[in-house]
Rosetta silent file (secondary structure, phi, psi, omega in degrees, C-alpha in Angstrom):
SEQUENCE: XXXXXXXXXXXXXXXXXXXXXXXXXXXXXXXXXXXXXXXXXXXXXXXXXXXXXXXXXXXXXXXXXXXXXXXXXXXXXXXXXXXXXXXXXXXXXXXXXX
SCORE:     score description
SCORE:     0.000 S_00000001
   1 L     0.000  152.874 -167.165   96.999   86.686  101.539 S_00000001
   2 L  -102.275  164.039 -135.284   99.089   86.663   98.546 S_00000001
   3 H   -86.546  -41.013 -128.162  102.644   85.053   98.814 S_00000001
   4 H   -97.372  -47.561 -168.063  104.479   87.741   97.551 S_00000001
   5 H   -67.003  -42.295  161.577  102.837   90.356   99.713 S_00000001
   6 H   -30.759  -78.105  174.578  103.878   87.774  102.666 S_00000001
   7 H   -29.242  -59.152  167.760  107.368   87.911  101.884 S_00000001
   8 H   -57.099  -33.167 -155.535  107.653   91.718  101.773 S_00000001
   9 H  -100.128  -33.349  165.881  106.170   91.994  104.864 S_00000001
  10 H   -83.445   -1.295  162.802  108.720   89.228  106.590 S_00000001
  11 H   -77.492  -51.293 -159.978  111.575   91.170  105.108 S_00000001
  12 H   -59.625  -35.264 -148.317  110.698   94.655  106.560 S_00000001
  13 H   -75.865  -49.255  156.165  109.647   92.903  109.418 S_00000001
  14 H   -43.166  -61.940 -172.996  113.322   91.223  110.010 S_00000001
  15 H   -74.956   -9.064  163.663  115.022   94.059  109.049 S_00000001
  16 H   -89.245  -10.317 -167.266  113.009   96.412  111.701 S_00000001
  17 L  -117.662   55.921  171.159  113.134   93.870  114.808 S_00000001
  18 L  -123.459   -8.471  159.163  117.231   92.631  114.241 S_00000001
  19 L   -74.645  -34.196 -171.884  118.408   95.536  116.005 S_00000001
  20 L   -97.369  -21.769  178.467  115.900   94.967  118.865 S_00000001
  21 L   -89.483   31.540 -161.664  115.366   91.228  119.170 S_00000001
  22 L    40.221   19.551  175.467  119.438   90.605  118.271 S_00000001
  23 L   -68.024  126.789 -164.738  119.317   89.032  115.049 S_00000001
  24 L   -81.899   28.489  171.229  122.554   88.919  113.433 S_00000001
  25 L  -116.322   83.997  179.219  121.265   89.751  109.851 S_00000001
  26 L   -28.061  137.794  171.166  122.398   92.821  107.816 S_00000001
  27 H   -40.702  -39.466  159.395  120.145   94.169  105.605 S_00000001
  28 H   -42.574  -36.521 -169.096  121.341   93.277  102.420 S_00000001
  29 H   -75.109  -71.724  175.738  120.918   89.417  103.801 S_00000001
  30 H   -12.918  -55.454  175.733  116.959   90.545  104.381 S_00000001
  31 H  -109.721    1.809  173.408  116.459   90.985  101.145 S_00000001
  32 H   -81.425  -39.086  173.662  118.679   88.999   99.237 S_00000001
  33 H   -76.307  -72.393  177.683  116.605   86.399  100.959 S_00000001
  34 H   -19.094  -56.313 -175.574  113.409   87.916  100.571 S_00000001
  35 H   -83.469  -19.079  167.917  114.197   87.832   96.135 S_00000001
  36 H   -62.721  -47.365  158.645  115.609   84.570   96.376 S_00000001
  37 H   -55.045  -54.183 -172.401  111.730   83.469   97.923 S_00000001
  38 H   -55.692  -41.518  178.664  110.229   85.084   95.337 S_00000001
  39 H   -62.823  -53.294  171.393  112.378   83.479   92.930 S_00000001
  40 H   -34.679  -65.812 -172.779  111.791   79.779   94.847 S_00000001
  41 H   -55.048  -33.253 -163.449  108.490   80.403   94.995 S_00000001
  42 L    64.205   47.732  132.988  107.955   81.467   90.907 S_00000001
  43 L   -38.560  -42.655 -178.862  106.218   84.535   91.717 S_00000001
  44 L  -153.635  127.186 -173.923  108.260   85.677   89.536 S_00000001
  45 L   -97.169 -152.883 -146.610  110.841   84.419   86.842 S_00000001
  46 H   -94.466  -27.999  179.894  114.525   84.726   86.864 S_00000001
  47 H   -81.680  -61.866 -167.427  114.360   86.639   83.275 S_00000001
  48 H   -67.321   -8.485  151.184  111.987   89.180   84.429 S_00000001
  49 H   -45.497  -41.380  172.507  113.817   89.799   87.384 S_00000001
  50 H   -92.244    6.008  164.028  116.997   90.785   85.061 S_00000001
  51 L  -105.061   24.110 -138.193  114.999   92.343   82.884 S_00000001
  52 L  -150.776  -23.782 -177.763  113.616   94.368   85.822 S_00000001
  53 L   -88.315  128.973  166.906  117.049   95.745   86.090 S_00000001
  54 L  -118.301  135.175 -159.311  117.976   99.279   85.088 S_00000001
  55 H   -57.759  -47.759 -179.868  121.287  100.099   84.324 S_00000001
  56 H   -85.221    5.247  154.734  120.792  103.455   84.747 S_00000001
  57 H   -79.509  -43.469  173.066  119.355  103.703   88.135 S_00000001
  58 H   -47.372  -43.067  162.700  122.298  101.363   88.925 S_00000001
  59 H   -40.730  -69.102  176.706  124.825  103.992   87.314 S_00000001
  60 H   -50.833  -52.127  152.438  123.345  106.588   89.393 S_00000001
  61 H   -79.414   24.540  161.113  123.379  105.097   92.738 S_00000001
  62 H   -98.936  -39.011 -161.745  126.904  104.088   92.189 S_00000001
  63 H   -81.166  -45.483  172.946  128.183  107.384   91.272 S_00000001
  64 H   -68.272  -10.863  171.439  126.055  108.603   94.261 S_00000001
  65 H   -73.680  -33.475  165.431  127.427  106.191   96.512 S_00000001
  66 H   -83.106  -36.961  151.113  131.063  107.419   95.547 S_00000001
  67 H   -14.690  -68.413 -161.337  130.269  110.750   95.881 S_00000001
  68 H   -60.510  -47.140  172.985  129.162  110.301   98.978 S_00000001
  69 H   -52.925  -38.777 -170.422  131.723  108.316  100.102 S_00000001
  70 H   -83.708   -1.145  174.278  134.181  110.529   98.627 S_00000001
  71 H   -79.894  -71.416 -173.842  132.841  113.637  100.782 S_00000001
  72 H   -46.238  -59.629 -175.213  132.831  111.625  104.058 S_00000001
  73 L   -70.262  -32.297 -155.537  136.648  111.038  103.902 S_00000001
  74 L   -82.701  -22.904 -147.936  137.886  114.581  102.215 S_00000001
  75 L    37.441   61.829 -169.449  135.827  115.824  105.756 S_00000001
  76 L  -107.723  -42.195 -171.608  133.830  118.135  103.635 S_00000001
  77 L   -80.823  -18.805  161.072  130.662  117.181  105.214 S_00000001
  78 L   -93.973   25.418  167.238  131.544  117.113  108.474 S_00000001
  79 L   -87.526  -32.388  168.943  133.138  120.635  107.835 S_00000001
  80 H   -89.969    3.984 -160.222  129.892  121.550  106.853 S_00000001
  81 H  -110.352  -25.585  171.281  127.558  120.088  109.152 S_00000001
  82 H   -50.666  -65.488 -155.602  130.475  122.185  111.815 S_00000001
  83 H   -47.783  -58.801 -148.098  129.558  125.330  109.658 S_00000001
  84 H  -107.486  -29.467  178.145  125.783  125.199  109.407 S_00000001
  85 H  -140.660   32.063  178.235  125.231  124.185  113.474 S_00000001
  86 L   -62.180  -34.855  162.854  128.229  124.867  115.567 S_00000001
  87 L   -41.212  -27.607 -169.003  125.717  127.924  116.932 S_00000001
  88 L   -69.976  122.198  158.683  123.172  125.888  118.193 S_00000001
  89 L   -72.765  -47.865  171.252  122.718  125.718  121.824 S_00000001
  90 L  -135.632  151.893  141.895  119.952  124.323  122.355 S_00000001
  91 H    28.350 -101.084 -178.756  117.159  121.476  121.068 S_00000001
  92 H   -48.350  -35.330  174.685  114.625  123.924  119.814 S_00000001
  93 H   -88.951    0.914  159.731  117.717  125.787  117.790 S_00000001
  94 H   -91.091  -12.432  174.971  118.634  122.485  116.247 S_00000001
  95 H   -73.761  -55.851 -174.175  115.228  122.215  115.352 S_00000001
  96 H   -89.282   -9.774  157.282  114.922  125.478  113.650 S_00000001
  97 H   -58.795  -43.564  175.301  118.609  125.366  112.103 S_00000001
  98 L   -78.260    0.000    0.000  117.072  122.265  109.956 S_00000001
C-alpha cells in the first residue's frame, strides 16, 4: 500500500473515532501531523509543499471565515434561521422547509 495513501487514511481515521473512542486531538492536530509524516517520510519535499500553496484560496477562506464569523455575532443568522423555520412543527416540515 503506498505510504502516503496510509497516512491519509490514519488521519481521517483519528479524526472520525476521537469523538467516540475519547481521544483528545482536535482536528487541526490530525492533520498537522498527518503533513508533518509526509514531510518525515519525503513523500514529498518541503518546497513543493509551499509551492503547493495558493494564496488565493487562502484569501478566500479567510475573508469567508470572517464573514462568517462576523454574521454569527451581529445574530443575523440566527435571525434568519428564526425567520425561515420558526413554523415548523413537525420532523417531516423541517424536512420539507430545507
Amino acid at each position: 500500500m503506498n505510504l502516503s495513501l496510509f497516512i491519509l487514511l490514519g488521519v481521517y481515521l483519528v479524526i472520525a473515532c476521537r469523538k467516540i473512542c475519547g481521544i483528545p486531538v482536535k482536528i487541526w492536530q490530525a492533520m498537522t501531523a498527518g503533513a508533518l509524516l509526509v514531510l518525515m517520510t519525503g513523500r514529498i519535499s518541503p518546497l513543493s509543499a509551499i509551492q503547493a500553496i495558493n494564496l488565493d484560496v487562502m484569501v478566500f477562506l479567510l475573508g469567508m471565515f470572517v464573514l462568517g464569523e462576523a454574521l454569527i455575532l451581529s445574530g443575523y443568522l440566527s435571525s434568519l434561521a428564526y425567520g425561515i423555520l420558526h413554523r415548523v412543527k413537525s420532523a417531516d416540515g423541517l424536512v420539507l422547509m430545507i
